[in-house]
N, C-alpha and C positions, 0 to 999 in steps of 0.2 A: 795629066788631066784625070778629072773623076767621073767622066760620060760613064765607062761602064761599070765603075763600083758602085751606081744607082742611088750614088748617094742624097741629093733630095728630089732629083727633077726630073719628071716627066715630062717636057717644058714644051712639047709638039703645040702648032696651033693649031692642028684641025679636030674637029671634033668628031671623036671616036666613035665606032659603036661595038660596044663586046659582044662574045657571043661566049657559048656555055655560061648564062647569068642563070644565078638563083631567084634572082629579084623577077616579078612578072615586068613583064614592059610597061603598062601602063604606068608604075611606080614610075620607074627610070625617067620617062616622059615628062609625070607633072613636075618631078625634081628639076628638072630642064628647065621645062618651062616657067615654071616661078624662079630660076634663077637670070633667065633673063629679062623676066617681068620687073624682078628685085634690079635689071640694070648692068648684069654681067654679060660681057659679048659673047659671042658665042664661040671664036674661037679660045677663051680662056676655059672652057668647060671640056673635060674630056670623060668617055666611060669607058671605062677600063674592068673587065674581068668583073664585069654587071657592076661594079659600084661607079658611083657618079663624083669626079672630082672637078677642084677649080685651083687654080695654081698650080698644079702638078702633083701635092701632096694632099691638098685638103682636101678629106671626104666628105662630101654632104649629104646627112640623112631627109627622110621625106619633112619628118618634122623640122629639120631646121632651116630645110629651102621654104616651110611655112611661115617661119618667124622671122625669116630675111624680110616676107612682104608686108610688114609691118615696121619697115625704117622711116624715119621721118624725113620730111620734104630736104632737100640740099641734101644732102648726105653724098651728093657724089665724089669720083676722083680724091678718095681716102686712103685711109693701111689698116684700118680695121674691119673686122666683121661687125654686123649689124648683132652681132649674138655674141655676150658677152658672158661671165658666168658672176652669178648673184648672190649676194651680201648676204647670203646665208651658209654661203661655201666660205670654210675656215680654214680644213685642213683637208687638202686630198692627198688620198691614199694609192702609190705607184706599186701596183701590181704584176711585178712580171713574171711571168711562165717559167717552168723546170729548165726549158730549152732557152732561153733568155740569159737565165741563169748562168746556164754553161758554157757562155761565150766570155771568156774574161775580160777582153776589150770593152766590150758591149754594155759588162755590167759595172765595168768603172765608169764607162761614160755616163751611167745612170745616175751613178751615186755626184759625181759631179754637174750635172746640171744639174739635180736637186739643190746642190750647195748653193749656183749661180741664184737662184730664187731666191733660196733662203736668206740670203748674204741681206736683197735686198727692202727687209724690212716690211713686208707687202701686210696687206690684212687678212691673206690666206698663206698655207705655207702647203709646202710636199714634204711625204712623208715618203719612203721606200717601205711595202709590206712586206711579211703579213704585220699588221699594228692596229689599234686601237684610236677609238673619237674620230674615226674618219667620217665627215659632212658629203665626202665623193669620192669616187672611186675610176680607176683608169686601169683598165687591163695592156701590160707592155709584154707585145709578140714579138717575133721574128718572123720571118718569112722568107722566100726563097727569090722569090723579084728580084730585081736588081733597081728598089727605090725604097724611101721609106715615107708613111704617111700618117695621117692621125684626122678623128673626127674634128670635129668643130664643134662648139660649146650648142647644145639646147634646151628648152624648157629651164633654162639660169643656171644649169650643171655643165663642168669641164664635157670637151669632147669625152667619149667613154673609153677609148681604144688608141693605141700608139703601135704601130709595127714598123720595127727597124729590118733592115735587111742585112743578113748574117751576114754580106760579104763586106761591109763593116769591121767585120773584126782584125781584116787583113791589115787594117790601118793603124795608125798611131791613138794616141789617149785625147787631145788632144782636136784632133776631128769626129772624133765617136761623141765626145763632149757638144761638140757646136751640132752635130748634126739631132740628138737629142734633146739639147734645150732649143732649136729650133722645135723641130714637134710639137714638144713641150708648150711651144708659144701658138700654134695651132689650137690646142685644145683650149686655152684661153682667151682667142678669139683673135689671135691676130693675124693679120694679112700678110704677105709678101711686100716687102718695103718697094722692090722694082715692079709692083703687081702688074704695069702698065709696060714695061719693057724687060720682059726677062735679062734680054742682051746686055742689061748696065752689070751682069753678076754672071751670066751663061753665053761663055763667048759664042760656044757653039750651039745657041739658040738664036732664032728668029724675035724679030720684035711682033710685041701685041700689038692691038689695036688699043689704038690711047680711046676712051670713051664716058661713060656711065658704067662705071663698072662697082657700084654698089656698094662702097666701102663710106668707110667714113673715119677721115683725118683727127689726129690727134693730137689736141692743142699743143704745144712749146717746141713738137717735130718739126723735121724737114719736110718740106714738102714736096723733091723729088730725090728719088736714092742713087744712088754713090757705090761704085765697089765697095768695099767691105768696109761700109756705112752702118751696116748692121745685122746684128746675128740672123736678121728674119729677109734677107736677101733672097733670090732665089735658089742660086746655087755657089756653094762651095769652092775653092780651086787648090786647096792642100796647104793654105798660106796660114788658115784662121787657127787664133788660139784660143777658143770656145767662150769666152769670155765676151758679157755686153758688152756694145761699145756705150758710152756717154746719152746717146738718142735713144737705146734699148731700154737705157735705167730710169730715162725721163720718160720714156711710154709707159712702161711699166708701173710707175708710180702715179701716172693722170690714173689708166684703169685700176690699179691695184692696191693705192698707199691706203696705208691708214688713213681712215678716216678720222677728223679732228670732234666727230659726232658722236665714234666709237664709246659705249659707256665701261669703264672700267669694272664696272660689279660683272659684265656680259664677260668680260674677259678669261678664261681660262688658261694660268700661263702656265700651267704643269703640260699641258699638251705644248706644250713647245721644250719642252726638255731634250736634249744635247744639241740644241742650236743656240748655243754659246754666242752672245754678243747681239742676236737679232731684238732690234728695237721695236717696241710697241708705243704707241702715242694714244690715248685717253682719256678722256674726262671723268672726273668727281663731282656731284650735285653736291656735295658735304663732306666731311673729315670721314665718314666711315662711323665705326666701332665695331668693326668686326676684329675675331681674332689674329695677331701677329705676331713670328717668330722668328729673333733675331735683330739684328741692330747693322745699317748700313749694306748688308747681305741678307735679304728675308728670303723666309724658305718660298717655294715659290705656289703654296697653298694658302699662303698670307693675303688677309685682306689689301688691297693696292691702298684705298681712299685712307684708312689708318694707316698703313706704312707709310706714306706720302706725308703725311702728315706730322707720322716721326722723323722720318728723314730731314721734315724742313723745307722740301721743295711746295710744298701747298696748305693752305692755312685751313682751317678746319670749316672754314665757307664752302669751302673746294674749286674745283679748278681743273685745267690741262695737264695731264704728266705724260713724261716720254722713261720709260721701266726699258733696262737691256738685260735679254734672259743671261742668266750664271752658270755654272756648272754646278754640282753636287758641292754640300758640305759637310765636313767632318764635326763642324761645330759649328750653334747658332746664338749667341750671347744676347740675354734682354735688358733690357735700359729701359730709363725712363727718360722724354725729348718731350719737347714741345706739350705737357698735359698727357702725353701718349705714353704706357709702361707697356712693355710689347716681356713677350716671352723668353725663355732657354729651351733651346732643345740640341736632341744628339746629330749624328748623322742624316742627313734626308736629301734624294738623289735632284733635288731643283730648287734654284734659288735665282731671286732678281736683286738688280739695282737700280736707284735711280740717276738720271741725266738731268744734271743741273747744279747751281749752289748750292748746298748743302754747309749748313752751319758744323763747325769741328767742334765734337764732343770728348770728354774722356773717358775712357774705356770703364766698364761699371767696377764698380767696390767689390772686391773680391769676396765680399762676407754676403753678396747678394745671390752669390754663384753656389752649387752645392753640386760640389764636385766626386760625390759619391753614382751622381745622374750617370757620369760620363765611362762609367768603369766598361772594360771593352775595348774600348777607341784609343785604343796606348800607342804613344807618340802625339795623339792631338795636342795643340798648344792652345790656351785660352791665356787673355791679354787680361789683366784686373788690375785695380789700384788700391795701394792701402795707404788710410789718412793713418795720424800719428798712432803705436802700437803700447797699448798700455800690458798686455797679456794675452791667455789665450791659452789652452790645452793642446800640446803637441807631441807626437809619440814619433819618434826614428830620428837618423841624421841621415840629411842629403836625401836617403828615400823616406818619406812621410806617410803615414795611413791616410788615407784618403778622409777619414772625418775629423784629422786637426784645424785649428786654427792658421788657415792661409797666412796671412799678413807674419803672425807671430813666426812659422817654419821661417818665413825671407827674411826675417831678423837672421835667427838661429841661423842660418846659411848665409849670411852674411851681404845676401843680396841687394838689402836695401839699409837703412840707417833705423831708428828707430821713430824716426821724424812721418815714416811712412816714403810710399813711391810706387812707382809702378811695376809689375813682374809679371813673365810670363809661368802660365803653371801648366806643367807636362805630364798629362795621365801616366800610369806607369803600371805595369803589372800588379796581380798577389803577391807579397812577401812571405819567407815564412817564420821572418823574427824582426824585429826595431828594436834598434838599440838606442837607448836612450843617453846624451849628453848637458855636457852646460859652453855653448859659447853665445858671445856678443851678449851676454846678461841675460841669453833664455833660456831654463833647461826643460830637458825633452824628457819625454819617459821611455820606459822597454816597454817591448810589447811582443806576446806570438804572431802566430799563424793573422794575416787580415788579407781580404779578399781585394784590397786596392789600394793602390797608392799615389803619389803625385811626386814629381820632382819639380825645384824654384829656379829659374833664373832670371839675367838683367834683362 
């Protein structure tokens, strides 16, 4: 059992009073009292070491027991807080301390419950600092308790604070994970799935009183919880493998998905860079015309509504698109598609794609490419095609100067027929001589010292 690794539950039902508190009493008080105004019983509230929680781990500031009394009528016998965080939070930023840091367990389970979020597509994501275009910010302690806890969202920003308890680290990867992205689900406003029976997840707790306890349910959920029904349970028992279950990712997505309203030009997908695979959903009012780099993989400071448009998936009226972010590319090839001539460029650390049908094109005319751009990036492959090859200036065998005639070298190398076809070309170092030949009917010239070159293949 994990009573005394602390690990998420205070889960007593009487209600506490600290003592040595920073906070003056009267604070403590109206916090109280507007939480049972707002409909929480009283033995779900406890204070602890002068802060005021409910759940066991949720901390409530003065301000957000003020914005609980502003929930609307019915709202009772739910899983969420009345305090959510707002459509102007994009990307928040997980701030953890030196001492945080130092705990290895600790700070893997960080890095993965960020992943669990991110995985799911939401229209905010987490970031781990220090990092940049952060909309909000979360400072991650430790602490010496034997619980761990975190604010609740107010004024439409994540709770501010998340303290794990170092003795945490004693454990596996694996519960540092669940107990994290639990938190984690605090600060975003969620409840405790057993909010109403600790006992269905804490054997060795006492049941609440089932009542008005100020939440509010969240459509396509269950409506009572289950052992490990869900990450947002109340307590742990060493079984969980940190991961949502099925009802997590359907919660997660009523408060958090994309919105289908999101406008595409608002979009920023360089800020989501090495979140490899996470999809965004978006509207176009029109094709765009902004600028775009690359063909199939755009870089990821490419206009969306004109890439969209190249791609095929949206017609220049515009429309819905679902974009999953890429990784970095070594190369970005431009085509012309649909009316749409998008760009070339070199290496650039973020690129998207789109989700959907996607008409197949052929890879562009190798004479559109100017593969002197790409010197540097040796070993890159670029894909081109050459229609039938009447001639062309080429200097080396096998290795080429980089400002020959493409199509003509894959003759001369015998890669392709003279009919034309398609080839890959391979950046390649400076030489410091070409030597010049005659096969398959082309010949090359010598040449010294050149700063770039290219190799053909099929």
């Amino acid at each position: 059992m994990f009573k005394q690794a602390a690990v998420l539950a205070v889960t007593s039902v009487a209600l506490l009073v600290g003592c040595g508190t920073d906070r003056p009493q009267t604070e403590q008080e109206e916090i109280i009292s507007n939480l049972v105004e707002a409909g929480f019983p009283e033995d779900d509230i406890q204070v602890i070491d002068g802060a005021v929680y409910v759940g066991g781990d949720g901390r409530v500031s003065l301000a957000a027991s003020r914005e609980m009394l502003q929930a609307p009528s019915g709202s009772a016998e739910q899983f969420r807080s009345t305090n959510i965080v707002g459509s102007s939070v994009t990307k928040i930023c997980l701030n953890p301390t030196a001492s945080f840091n130092s705990y290895p367990m600790l700070s893997q389970g960080l890095d993965q419950a960020i992943a669990n979020y991110n995985e799911q597509a939401l229209r905010l994501t987490f970031a781990r600092g220090p990092t940049t275009g952060c909309t909000a910010n979360i400072n991650v302690e430790t602490w010496a308790n034997n619980w761990s806890d975190a604010e609740f969202p107010e004024n439409g920003y994540p709770g501010w604070r998340v303290r794990i308890t170092t003795l945490l680290n004693d454990y596996g990867a694996d519960l540092n994970e669940h107990i994290i992205t639990h938190e984690l689900g605090h600060t975003l406003g969620f409840r405790h799935s057993d909010y109403y029976d600790s006992s269905i997840s804490c054997p060795y707790s006492g049941s609440e009183p089932v009542g008005d306890a100020g939440v509010q349910h969240i459509p396509g959920t269950p409506d009572a919880g289950v052992a490990h029904g869900s990450i947002m349970n109340s307590c742990p028992d060493g079984t969980e493998t940190g991961e949502f279950t099925s009802t997590d990712i359907t919660a997660l997505r009523v408060l958090y998905g994309q919105s289908a309203t999101q406008r595409c030009p608002d979009v920023n997908v360089a800020a989501y860079q090495g979140q490899t695979g996470v999809q965004i959903r978006c509207t176009c009012s029109s094709g765009g015309g902004g600028p775009v780099w690359g063909t199939n993989l755009y870089t990821d400071d490419s206009n969306i509504c004109t890439a969209a448009v190249h791609a095929g998936v949206m017609t220049p009226s515009g429309g819905a698109v679902v974009l999953e972010v890429q990784p970095a590319q070594s190369t970005f090839i431009g085509t012309t598609r649909n009316g749409v001539t998008t760009s070339s460029y070199g290496a650039w650390p973020g690129s998207f794609r789109f989700i959907g049908a996607q008409v197949p094109q052929p890879p562009p005319l190798c004479s559109s490419i100017n593969i002197m751009s790409y010197r540097g990036q040796n070993g890159s492959s670029i894909l081109c095609s050459c229609p039938a090859v009447s001639g062309g200036s080429v200097w080396g065998t096998d290795l080429y100067t980089d400002d020959s005639n493409v199509c003509a070298a894959a003759v001369h190398a015998g890669v392709i027929p003279s009919t034309g076809g398609q080839v890959f070309v391979t950046i390649q170092p400076a030489q410091g001589s070409y030597t010049g030949t005659t096969r398959n009917g082309i010949s090359t010239y010598s040449y010294g010292y050149w700063a770039g070159s290219f190799s053909i293949s099929p």
